[in-house]
Chimera marker file (.cmm) of the C-alpha trace (Angstrom):
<marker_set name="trace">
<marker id="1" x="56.788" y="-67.440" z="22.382" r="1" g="1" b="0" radius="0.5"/>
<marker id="2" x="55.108" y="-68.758" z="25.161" r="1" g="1" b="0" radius="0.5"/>
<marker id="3" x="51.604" y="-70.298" z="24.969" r="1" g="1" b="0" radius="0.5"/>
<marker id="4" x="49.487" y="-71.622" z="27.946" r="1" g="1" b="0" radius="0.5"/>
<marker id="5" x="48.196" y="-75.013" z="27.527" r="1" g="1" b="0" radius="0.5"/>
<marker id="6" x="44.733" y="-76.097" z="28.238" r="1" g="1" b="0" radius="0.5"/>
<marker id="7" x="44.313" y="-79.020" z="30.939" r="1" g="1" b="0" radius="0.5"/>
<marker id="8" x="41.736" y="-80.317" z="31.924" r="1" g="1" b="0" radius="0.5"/>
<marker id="9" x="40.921" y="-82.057" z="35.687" r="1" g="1" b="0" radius="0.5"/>
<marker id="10" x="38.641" y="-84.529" z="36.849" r="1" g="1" b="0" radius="0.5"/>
<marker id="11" x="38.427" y="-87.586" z="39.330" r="1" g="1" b="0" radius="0.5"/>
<marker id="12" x="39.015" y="-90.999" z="38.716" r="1" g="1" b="0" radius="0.5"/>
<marker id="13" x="37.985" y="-92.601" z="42.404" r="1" g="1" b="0" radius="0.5"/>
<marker id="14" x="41.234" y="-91.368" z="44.401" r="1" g="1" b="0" radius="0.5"/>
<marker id="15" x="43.439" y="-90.431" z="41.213" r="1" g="1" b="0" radius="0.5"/>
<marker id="16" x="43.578" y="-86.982" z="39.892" r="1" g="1" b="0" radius="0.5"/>
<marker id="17" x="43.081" y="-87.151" z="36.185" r="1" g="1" b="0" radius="0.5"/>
<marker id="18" x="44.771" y="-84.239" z="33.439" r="1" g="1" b="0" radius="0.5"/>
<marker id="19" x="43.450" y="-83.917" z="29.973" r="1" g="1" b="0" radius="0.5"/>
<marker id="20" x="45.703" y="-81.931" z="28.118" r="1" g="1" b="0" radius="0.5"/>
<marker id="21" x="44.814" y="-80.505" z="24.746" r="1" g="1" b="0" radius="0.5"/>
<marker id="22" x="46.322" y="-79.798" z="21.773" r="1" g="1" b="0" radius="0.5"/>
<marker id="23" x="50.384" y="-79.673" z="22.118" r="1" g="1" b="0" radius="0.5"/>
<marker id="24" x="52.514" y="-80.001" z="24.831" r="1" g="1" b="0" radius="0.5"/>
<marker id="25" x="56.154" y="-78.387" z="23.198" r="1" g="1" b="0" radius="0.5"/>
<marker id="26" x="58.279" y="-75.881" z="24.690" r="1" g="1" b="0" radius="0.5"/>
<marker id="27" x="56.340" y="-73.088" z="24.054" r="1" g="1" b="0" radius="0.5"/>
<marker id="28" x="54.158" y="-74.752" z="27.137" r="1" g="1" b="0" radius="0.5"/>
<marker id="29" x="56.124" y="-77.210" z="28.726" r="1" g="1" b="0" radius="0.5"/>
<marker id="30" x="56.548" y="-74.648" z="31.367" r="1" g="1" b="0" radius="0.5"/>
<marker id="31" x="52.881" y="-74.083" z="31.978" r="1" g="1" b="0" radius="0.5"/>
<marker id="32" x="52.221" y="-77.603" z="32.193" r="1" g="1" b="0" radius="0.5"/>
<marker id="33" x="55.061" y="-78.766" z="34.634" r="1" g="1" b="0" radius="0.5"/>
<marker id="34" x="53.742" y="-75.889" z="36.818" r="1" g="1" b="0" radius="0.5"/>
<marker id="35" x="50.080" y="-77.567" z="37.006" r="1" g="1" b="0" radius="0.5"/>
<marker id="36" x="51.511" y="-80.567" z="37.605" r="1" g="1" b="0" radius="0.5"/>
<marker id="37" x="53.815" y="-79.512" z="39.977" r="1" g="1" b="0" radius="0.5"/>
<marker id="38" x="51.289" y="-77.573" z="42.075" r="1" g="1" b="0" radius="0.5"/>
<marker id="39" x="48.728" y="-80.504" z="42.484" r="1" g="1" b="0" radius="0.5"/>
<marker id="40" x="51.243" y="-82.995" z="43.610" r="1" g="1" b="0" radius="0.5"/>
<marker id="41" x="52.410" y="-80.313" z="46.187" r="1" g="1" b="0" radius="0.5"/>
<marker id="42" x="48.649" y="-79.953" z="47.063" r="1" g="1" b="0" radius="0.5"/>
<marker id="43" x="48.871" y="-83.784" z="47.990" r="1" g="1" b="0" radius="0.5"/>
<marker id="44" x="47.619" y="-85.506" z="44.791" r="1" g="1" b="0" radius="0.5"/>
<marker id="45" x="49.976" y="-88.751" z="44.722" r="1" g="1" b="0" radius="0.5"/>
<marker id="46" x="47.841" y="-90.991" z="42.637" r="1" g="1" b="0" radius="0.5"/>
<marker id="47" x="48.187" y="-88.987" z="38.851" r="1" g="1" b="0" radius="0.5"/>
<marker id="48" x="46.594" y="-89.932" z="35.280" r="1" g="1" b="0" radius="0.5"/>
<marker id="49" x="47.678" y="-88.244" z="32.196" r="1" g="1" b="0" radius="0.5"/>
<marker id="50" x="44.560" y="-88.636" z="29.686" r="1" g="1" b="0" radius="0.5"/>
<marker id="51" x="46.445" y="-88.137" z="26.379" r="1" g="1" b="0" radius="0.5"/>
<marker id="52" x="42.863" y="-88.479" z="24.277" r="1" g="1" b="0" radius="0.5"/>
<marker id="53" x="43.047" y="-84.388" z="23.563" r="1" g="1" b="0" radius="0.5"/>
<marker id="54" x="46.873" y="-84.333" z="23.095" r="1" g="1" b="0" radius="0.5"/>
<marker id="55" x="48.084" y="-84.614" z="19.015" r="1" g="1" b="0" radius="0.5"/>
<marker id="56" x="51.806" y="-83.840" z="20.062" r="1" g="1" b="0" radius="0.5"/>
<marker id="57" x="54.121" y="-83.854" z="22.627" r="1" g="1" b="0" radius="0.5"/>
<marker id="58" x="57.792" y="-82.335" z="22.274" r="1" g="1" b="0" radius="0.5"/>
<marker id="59" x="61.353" y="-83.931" z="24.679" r="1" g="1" b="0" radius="0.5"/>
<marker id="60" x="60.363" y="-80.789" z="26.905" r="1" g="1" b="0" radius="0.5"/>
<marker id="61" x="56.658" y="-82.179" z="27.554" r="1" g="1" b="0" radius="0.5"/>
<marker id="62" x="58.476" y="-85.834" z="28.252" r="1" g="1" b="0" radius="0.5"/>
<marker id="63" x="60.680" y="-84.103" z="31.047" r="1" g="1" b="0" radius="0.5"/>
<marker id="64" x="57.525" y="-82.692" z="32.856" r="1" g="1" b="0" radius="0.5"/>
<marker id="65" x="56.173" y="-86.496" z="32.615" r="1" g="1" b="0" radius="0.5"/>
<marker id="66" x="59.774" y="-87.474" z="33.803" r="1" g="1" b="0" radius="0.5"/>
<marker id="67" x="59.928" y="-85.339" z="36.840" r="1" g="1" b="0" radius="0.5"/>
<marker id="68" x="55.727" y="-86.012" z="38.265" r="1" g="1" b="0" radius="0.5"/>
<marker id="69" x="56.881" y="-89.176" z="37.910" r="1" g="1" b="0" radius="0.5"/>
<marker id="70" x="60.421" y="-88.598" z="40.250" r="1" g="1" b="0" radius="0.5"/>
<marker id="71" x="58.085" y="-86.554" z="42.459" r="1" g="1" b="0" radius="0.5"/>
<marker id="72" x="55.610" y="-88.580" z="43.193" r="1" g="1" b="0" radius="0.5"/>
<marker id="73" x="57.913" y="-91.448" z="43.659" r="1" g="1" b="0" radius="0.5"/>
<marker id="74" x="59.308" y="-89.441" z="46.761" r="1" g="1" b="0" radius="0.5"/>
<marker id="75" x="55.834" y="-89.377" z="48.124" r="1" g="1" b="0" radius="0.5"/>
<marker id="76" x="54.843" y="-92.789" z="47.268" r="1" g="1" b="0" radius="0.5"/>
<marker id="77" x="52.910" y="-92.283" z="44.770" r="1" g="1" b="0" radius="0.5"/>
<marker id="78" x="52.807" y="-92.839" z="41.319" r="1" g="1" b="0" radius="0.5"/>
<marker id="79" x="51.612" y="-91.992" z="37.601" r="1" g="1" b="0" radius="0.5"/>
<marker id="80" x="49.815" y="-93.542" z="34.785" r="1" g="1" b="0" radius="0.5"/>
<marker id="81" x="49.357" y="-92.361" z="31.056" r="1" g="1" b="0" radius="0.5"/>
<marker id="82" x="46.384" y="-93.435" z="28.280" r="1" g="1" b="0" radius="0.5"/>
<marker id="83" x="44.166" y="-93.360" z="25.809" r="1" g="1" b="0" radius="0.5"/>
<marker id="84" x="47.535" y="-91.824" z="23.448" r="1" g="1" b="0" radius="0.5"/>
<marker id="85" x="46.910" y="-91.957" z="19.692" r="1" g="1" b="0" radius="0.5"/>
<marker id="86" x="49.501" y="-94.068" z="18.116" r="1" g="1" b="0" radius="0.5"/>
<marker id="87" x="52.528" y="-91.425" z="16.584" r="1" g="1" b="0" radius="0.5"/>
<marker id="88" x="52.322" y="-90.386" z="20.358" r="1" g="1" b="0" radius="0.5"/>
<marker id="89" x="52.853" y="-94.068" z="22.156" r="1" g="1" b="0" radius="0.5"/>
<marker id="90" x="55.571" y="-94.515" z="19.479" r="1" g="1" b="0" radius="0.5"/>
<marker id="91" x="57.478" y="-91.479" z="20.851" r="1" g="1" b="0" radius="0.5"/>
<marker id="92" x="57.049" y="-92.746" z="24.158" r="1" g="1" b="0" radius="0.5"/>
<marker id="93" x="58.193" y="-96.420" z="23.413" r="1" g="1" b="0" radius="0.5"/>
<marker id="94" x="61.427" y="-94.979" z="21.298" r="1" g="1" b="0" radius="0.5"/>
<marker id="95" x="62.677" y="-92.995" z="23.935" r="1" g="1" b="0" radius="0.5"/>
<marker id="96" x="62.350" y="-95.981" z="26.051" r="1" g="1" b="0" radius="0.5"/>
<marker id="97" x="59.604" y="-93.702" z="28.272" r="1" g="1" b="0" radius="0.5"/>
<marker id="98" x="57.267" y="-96.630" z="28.433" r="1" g="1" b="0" radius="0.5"/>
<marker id="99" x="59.641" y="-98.702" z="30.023" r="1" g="1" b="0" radius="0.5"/>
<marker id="100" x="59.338" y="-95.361" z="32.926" r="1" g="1" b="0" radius="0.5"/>
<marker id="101" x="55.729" y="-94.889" z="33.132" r="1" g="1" b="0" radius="0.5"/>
<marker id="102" x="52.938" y="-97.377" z="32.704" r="1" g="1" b="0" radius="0.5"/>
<marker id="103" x="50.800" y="-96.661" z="29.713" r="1" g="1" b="0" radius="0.5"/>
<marker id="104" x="47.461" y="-98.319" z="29.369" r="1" g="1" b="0" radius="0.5"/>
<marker id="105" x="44.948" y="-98.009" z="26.608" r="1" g="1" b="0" radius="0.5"/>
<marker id="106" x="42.340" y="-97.002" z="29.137" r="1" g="1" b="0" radius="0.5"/>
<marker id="107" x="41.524" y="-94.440" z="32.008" r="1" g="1" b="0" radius="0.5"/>
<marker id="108" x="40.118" y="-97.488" z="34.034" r="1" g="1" b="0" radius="0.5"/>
<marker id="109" x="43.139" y="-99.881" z="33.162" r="1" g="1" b="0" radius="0.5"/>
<marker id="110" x="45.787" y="-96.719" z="33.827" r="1" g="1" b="0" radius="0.5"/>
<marker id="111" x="43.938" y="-96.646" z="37.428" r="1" g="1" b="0" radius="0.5"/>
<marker id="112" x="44.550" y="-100.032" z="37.648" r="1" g="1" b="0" radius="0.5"/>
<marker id="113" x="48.249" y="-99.351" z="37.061" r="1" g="1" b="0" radius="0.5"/>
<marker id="114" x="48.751" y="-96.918" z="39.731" r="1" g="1" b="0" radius="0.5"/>
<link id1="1" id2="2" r="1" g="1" b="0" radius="0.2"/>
<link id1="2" id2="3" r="1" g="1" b="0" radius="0.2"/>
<link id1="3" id2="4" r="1" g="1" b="0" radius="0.2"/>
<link id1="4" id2="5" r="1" g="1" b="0" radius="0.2"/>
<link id1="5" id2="6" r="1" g="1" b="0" radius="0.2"/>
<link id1="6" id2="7" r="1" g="1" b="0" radius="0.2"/>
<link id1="7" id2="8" r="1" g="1" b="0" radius="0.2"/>
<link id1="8" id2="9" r="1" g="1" b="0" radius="0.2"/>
<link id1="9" id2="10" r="1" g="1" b="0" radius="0.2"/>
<link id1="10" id2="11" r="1" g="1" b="0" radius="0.2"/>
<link id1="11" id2="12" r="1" g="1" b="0" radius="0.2"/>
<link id1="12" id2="13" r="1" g="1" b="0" radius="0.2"/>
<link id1="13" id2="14" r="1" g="1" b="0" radius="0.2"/>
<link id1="14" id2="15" r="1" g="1" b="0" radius="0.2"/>
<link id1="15" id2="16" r="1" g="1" b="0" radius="0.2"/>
<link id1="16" id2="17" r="1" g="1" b="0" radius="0.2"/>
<link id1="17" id2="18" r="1" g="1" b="0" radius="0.2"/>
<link id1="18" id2="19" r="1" g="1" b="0" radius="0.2"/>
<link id1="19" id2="20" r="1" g="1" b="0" radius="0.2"/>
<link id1="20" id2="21" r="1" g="1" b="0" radius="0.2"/>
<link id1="21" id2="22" r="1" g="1" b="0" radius="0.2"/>
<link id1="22" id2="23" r="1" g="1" b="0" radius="0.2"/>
<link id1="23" id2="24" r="1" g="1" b="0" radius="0.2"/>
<link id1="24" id2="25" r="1" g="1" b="0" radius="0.2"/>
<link id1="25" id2="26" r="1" g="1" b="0" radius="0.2"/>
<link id1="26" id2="27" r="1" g="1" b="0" radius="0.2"/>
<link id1="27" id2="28" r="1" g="1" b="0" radius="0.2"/>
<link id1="28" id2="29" r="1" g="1" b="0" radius="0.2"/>
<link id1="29" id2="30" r="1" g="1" b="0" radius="0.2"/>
<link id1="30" id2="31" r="1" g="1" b="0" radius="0.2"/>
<link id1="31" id2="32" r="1" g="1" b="0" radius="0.2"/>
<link id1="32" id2="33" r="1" g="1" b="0" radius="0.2"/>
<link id1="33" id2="34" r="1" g="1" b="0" radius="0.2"/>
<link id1="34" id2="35" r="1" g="1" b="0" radius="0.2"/>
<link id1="35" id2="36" r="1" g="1" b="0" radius="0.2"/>
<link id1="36" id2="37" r="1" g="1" b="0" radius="0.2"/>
<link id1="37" id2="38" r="1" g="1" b="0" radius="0.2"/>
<link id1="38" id2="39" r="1" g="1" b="0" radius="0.2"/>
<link id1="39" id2="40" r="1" g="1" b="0" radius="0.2"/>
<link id1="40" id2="41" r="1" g="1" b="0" radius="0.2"/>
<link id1="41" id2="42" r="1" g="1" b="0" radius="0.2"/>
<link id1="42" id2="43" r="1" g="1" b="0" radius="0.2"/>
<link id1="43" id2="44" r="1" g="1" b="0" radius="0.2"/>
<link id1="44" id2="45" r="1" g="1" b="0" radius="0.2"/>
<link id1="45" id2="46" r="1" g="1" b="0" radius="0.2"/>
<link id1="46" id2="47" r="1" g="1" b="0" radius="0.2"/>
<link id1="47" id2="48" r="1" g="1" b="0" radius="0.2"/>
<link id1="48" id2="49" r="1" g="1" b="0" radius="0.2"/>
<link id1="49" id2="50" r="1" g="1" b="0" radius="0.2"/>
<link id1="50" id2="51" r="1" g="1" b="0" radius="0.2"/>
<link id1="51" id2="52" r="1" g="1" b="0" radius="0.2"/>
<link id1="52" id2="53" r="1" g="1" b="0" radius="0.2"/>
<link id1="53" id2="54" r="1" g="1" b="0" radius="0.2"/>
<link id1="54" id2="55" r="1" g="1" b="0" radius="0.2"/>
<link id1="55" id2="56" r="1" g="1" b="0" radius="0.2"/>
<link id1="56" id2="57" r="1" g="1" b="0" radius="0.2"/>
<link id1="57" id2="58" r="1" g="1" b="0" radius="0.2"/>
<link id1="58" id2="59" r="1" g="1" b="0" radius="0.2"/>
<link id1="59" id2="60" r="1" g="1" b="0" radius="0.2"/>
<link id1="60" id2="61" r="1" g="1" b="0" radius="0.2"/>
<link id1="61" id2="62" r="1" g="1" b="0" radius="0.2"/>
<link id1="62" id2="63" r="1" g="1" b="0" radius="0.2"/>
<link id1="63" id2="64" r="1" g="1" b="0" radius="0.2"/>
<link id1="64" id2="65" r="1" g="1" b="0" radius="0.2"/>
<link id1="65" id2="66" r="1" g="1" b="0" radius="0.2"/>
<link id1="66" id2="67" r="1" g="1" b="0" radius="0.2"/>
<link id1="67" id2="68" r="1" g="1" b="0" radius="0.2"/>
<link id1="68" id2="69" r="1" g="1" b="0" radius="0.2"/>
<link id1="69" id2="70" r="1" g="1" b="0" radius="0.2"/>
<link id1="70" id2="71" r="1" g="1" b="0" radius="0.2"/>
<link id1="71" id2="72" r="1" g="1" b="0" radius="0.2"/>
<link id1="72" id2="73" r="1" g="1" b="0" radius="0.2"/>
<link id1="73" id2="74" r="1" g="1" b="0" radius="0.2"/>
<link id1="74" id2="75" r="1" g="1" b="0" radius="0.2"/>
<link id1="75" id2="76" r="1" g="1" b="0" radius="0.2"/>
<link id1="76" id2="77" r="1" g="1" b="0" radius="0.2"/>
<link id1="77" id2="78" r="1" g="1" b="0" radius="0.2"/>
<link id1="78" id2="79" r="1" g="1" b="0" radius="0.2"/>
<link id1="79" id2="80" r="1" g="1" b="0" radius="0.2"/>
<link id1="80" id2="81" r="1" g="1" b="0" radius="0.2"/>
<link id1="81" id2="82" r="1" g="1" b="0" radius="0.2"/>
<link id1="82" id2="83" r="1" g="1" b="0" radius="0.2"/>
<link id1="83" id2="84" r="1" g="1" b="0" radius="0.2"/>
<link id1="84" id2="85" r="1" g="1" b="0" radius="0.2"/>
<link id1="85" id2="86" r="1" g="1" b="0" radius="0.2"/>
<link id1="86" id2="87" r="1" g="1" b="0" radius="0.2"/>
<link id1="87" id2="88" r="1" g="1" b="0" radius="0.2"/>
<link id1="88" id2="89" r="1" g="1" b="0" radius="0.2"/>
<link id1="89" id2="90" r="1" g="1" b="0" radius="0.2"/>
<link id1="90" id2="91" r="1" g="1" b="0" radius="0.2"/>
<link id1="91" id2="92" r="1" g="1" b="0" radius="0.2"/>
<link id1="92" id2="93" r="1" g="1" b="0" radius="0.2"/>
<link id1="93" id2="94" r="1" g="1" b="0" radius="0.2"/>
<link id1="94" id2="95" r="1" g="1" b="0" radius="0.2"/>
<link id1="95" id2="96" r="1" g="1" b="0" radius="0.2"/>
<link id1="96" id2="97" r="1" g="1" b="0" radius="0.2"/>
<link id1="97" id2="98" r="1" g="1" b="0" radius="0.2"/>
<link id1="98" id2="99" r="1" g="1" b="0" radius="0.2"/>
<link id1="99" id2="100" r="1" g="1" b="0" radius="0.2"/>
<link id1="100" id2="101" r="1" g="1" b="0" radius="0.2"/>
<link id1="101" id2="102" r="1" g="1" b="0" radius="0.2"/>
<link id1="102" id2="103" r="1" g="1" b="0" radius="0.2"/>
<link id1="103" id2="104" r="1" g="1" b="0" radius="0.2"/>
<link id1="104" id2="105" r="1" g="1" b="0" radius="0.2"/>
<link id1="105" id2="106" r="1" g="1" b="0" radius="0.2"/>
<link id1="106" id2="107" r="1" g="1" b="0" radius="0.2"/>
<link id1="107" id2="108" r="1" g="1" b="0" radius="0.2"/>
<link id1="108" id2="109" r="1" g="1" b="0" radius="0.2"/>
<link id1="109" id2="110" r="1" g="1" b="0" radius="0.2"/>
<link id1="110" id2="111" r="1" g="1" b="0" radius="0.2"/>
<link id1="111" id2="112" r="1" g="1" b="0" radius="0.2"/>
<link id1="112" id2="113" r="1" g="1" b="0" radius="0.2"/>
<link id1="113" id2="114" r="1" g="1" b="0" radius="0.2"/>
</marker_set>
């Protein structure tokens, strides 16, 4: 069954922030990889992923976060993640994703990152 997901956008100085909410599993994955997909085509290079509203996130939300990141590496630009609650980062450091994407504690420090 497929379920939209809510996101969230807003400005960080020149990066375009999402908030999503909730879960990102397959049910949404889909939903969410199209969002993302459709603001780096609309020319947002600079991306953060606020994960302060996010309690899980499935292998099928990590491939949407694998792919902005591909993508906006062909356009020079790049992605940053934060603010993740802890069972969250853990997934992200045991599948080695951290080692992909910068993840920061903070919006200002992932901006920083970019």
């Amino acid at each position: 069954m497929a379920s939209d997901i809510e996101v969230a956008e807003e400005r960080e100085e020149n990066a375009l922030v999402l908030i999503p909410a909730g879960r990102i599993d397959s049910g949404n994955a889909r939903a969410f990889e199209s969002l993302v997909t459709e603001r780096i085509g609309a020319g947002e290079h600079q991306v953060i992923v606020d994960f302060s509203r996010l309690d899980f996130i499935s292998s099928s939300g990590l491939r949407v976060l694998l792919i902005a990141a591909k993508t906006l590496k062909i356009h020079k630009g790049a992605i940053a993640l934060c603010s993740m609650k802890d069972h969250i980062k853990e997934v992200f450091q045991i599948s080695g994703f951290d080692r992909i994407i910068p993840i920061r504690d903070t919006r200002q420090s992932a901006l920083n990152a970019l």
